[in-house]
PDB file with one MODEL, atoms N, CA, C and O in Angstrom:
MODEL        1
ATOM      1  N   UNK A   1       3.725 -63.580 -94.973  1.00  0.00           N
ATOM      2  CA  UNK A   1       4.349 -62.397 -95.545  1.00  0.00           C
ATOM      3  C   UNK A   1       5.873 -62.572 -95.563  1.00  0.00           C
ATOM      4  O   UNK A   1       6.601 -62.838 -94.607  1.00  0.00           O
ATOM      5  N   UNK A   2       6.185 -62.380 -96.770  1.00  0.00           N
ATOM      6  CA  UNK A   2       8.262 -62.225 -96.665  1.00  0.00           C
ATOM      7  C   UNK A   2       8.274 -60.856 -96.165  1.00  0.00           C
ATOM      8  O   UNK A   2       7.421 -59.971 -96.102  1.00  0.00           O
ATOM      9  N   UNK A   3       9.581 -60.956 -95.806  1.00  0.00           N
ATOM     10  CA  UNK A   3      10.155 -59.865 -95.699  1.00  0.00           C
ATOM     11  C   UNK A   3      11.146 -59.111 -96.599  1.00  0.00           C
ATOM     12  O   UNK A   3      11.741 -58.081 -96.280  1.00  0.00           O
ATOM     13  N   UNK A   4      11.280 -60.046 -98.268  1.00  0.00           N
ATOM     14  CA  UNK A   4      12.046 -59.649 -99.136  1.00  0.00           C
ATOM     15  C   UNK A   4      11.611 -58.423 -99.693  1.00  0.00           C
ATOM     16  O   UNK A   4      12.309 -57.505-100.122  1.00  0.00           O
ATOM     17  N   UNK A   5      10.110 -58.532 -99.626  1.00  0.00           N
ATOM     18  CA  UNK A   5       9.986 -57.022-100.530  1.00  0.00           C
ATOM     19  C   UNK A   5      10.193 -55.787 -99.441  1.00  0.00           C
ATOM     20  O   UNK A   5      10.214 -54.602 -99.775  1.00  0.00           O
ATOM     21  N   UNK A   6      10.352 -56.296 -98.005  1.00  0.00           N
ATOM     22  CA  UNK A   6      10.969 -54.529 -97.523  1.00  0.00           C
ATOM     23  C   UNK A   6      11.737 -54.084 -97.687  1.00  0.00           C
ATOM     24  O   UNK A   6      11.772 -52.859 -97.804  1.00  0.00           O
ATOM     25  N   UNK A   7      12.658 -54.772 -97.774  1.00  0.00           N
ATOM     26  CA  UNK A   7      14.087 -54.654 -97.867  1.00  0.00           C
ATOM     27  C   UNK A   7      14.746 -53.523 -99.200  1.00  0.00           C
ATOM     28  O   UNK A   7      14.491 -53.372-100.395  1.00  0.00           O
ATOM     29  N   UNK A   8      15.692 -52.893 -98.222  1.00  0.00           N
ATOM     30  CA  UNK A   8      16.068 -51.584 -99.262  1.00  0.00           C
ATOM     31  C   UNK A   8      17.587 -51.899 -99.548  1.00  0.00           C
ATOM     32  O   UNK A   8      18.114 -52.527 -98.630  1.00  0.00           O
ATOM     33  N   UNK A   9      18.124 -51.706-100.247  1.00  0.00           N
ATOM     34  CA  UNK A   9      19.076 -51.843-100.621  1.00  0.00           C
ATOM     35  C   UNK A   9      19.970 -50.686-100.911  1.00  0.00           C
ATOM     36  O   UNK A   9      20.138 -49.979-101.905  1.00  0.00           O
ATOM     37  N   UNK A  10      20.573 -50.731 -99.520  1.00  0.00           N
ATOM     38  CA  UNK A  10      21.025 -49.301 -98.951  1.00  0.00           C
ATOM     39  C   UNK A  10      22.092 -48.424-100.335  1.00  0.00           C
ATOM     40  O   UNK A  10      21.822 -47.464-101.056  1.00  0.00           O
ATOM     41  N   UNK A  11      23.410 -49.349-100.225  1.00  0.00           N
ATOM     42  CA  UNK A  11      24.299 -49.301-101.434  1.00  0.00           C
ATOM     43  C   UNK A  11      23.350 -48.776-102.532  1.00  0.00           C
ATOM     44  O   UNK A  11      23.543 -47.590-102.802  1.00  0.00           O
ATOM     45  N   UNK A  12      22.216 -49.482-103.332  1.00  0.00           N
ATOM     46  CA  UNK A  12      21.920 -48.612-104.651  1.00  0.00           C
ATOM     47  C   UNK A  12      21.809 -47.463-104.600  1.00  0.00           C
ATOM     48  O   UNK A  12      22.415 -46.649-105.297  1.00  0.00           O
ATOM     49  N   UNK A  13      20.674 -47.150-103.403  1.00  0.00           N
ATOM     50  CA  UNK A  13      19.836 -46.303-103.093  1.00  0.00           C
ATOM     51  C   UNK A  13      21.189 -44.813-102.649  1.00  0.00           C
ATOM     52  O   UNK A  13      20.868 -43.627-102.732  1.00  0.00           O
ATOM     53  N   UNK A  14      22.334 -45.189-102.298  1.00  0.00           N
ATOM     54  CA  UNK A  14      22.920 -44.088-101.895  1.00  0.00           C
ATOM     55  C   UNK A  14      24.074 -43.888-103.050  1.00  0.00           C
ATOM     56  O   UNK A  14      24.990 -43.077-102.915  1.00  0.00           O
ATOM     57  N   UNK A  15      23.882 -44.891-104.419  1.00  0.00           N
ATOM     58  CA  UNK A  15      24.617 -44.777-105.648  1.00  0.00           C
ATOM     59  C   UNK A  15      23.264 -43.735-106.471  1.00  0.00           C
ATOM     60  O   UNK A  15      23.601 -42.622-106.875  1.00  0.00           O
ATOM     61  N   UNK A  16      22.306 -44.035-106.594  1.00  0.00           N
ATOM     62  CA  UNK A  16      21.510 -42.861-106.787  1.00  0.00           C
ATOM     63  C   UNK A  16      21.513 -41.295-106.260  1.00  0.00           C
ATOM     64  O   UNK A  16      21.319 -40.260-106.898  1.00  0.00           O
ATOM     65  N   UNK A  17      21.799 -41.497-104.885  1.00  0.00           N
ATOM     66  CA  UNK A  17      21.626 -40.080-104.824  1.00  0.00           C
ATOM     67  C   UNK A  17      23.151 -39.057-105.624  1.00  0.00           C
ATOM     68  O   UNK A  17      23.359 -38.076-106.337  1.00  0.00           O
ATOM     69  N   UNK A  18      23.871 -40.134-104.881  1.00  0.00           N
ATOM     70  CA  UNK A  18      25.245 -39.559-105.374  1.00  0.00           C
ATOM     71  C   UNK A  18      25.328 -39.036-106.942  1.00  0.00           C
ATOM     72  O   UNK A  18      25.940 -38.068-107.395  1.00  0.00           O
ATOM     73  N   UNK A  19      24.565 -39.933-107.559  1.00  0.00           N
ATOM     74  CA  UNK A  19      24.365 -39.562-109.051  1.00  0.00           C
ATOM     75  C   UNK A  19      23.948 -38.333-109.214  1.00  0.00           C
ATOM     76  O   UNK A  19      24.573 -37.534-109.911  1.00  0.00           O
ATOM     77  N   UNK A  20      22.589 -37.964-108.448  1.00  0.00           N
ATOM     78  CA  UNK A  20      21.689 -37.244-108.734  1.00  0.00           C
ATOM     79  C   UNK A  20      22.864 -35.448-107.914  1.00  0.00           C
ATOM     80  O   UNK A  20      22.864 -34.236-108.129  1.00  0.00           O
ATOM     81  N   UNK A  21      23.337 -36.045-107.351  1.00  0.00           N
ATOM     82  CA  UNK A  21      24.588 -35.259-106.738  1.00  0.00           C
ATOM     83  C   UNK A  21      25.489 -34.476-108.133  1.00  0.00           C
ATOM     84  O   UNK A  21      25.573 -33.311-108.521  1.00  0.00           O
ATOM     85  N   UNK A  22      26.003 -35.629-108.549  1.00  0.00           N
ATOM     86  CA  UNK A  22      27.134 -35.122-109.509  1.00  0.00           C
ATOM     87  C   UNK A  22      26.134 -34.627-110.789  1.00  0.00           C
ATOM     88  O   UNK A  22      26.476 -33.746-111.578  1.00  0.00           O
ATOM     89  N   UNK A  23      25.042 -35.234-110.847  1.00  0.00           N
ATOM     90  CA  UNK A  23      23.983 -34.906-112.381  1.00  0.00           C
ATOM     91  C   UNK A  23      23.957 -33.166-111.751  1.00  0.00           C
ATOM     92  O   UNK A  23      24.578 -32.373-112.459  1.00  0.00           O
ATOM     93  N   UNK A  24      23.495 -32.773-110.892  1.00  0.00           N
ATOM     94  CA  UNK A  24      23.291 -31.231-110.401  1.00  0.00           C
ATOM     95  C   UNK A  24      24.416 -30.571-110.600  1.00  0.00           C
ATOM     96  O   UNK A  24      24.353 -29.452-111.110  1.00  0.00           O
ATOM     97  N   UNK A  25      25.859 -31.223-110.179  1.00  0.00           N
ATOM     98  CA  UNK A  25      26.851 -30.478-110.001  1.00  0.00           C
ATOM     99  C   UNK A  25      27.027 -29.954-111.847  1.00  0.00           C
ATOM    100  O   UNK A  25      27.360 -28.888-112.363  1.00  0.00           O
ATOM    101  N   UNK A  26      26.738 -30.898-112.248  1.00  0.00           N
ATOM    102  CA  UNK A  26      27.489 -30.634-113.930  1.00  0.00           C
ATOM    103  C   UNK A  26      26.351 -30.239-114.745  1.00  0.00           C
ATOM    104  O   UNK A  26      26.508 -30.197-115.965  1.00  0.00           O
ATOM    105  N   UNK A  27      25.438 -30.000-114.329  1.00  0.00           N
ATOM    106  CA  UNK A  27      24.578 -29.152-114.920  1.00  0.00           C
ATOM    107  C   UNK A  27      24.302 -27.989-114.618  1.00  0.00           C
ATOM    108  O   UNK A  27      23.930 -27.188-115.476  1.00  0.00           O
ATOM    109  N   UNK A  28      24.438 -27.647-113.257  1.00  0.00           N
ATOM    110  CA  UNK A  28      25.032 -26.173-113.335  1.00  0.00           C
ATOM    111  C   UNK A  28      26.311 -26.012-113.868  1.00  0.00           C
ATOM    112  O   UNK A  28      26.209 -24.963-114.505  1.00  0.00           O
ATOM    113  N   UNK A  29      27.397 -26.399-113.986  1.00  0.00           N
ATOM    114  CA  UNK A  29      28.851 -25.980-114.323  1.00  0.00           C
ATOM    115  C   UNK A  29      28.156 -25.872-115.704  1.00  0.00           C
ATOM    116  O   UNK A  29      28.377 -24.782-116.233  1.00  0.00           O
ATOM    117  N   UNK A  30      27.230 -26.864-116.569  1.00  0.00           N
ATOM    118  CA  UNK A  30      27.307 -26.422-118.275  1.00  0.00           C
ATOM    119  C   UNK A  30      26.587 -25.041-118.104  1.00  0.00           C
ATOM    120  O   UNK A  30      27.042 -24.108-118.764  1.00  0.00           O
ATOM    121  N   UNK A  31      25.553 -24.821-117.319  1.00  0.00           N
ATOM    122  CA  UNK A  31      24.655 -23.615-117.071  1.00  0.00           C
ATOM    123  C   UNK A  31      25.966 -22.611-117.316  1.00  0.00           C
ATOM    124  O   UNK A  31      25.937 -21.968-118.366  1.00  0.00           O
ATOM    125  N   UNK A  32      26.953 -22.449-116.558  1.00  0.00           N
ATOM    126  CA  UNK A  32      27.577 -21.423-116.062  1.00  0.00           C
ATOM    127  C   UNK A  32      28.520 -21.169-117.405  1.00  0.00           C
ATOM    128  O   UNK A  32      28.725 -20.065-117.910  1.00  0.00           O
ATOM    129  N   UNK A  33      29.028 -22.389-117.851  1.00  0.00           N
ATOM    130  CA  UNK A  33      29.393 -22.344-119.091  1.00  0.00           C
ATOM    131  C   UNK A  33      28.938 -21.539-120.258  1.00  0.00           C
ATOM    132  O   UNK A  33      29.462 -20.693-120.983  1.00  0.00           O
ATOM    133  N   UNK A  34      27.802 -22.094-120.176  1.00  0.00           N
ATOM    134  CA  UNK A  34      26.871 -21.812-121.261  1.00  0.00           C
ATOM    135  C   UNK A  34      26.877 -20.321-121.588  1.00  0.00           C
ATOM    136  O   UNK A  34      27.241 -19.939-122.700  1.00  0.00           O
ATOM    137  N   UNK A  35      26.363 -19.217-120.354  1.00  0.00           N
ATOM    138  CA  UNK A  35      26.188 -17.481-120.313  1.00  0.00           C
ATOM    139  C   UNK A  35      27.395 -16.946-120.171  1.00  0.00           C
ATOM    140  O   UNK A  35      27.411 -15.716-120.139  1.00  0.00           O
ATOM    141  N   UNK A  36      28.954 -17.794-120.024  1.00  0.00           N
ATOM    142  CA  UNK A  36      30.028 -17.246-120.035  1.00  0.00           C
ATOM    143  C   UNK A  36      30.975 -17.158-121.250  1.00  0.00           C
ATOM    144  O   UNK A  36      31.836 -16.317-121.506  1.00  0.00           O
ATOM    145  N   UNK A  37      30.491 -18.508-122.087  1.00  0.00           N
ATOM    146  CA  UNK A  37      30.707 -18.718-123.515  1.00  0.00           C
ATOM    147  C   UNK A  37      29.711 -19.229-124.375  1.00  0.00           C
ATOM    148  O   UNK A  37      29.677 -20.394-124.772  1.00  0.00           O
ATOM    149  N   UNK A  38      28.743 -18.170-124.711  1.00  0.00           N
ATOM    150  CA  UNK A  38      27.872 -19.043-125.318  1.00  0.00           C
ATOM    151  C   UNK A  38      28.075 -20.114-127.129  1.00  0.00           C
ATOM    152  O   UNK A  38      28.770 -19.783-128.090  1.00  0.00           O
ATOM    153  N   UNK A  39      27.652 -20.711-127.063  1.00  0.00           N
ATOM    154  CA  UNK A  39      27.705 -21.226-128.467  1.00  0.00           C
ATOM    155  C   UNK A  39      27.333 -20.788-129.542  1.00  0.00           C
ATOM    156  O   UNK A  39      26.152 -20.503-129.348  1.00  0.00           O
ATOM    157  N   UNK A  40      27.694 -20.442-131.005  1.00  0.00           N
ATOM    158  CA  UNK A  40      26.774 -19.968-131.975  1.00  0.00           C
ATOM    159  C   UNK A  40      26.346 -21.253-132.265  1.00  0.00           C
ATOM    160  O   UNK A  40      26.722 -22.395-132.001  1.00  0.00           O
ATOM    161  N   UNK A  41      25.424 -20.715-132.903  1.00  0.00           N
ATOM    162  CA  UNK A  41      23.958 -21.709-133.220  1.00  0.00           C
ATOM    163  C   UNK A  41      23.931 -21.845-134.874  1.00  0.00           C
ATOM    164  O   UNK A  41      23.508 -22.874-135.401  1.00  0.00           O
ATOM    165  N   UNK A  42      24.388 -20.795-135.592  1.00  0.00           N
ATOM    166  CA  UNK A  42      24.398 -20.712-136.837  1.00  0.00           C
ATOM    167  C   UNK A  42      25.023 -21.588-137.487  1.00  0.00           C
ATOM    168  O   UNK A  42      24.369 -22.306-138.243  1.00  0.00           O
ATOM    169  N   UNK A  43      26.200 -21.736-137.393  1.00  0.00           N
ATOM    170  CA  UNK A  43      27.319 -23.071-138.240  1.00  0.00           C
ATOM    171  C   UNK A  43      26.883 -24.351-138.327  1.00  0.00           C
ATOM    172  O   UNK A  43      25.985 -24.708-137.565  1.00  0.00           O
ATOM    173  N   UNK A  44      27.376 -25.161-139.162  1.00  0.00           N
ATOM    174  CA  UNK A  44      27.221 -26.705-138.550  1.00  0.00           C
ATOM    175  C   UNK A  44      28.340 -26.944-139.580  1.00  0.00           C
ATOM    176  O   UNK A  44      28.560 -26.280-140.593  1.00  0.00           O
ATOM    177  N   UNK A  45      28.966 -27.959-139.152  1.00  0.00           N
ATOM    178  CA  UNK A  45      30.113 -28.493-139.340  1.00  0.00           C
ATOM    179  C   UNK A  45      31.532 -28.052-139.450  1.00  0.00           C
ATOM    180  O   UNK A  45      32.553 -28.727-139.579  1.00  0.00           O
ATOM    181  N   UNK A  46      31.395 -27.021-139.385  1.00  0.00           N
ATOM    182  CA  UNK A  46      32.803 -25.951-140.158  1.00  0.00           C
ATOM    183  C   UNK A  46      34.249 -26.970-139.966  1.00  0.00           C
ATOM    184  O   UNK A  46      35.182 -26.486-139.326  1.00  0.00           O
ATOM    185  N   UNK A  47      34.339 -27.877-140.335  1.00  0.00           N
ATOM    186  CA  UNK A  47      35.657 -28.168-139.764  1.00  0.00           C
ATOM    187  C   UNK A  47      36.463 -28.563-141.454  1.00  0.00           C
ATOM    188  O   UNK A  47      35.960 -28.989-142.494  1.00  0.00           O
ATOM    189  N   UNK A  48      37.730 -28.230-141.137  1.00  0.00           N
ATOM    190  CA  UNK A  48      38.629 -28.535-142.684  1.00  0.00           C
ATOM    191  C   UNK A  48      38.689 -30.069-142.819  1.00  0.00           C
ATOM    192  O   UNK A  48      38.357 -30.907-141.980  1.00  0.00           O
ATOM    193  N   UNK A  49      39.183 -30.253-144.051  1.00  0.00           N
ATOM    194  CA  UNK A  49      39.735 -31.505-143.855  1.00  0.00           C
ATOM    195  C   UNK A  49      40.449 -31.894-143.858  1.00  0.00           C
ATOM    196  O   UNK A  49      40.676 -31.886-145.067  1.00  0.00           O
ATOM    197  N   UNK A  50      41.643 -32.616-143.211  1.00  0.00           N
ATOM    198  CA  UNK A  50      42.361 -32.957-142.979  1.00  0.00           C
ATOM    199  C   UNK A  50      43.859 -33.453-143.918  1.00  0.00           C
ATOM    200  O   UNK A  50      43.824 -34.347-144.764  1.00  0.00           O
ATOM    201  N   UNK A  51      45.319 -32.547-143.504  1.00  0.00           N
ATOM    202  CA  UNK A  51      46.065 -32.382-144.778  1.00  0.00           C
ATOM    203  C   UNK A  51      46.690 -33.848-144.677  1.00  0.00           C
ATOM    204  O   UNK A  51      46.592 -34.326-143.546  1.00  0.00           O
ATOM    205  N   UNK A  52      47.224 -34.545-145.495  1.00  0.00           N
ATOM    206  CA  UNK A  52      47.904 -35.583-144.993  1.00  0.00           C
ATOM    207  C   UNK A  52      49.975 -35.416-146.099  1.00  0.00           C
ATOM    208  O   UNK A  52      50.865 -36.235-145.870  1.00  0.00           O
TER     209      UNK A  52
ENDMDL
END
């Protein structure tokens, strides 16, 4: 038996959580965003074009 496949690989494993950290943090902040300014849904594109 190796012992390569026990082996955890501490560093990834605590670059994941951290992710999963900041993924929560900024998905509530868009949440909070979201019911404080919501978006209209109706438009698409409205933008001018550009004078030169």
């Amino acid at each position: 038996m190796s012992n390569d496949e026990n082996l955890i690989d501490f560093g990834a494993e605590r670059e994941k959580r951290i992710h999963d950290v900041h993924e929560k943090r900024l998905n509530d902040m868009r949440k909070a965003f979201e019911q404080a300014m919501p978006l209209p849904k109706g438009k698409k594109g409205g933008k001018k074009p550009k004078k030169r």
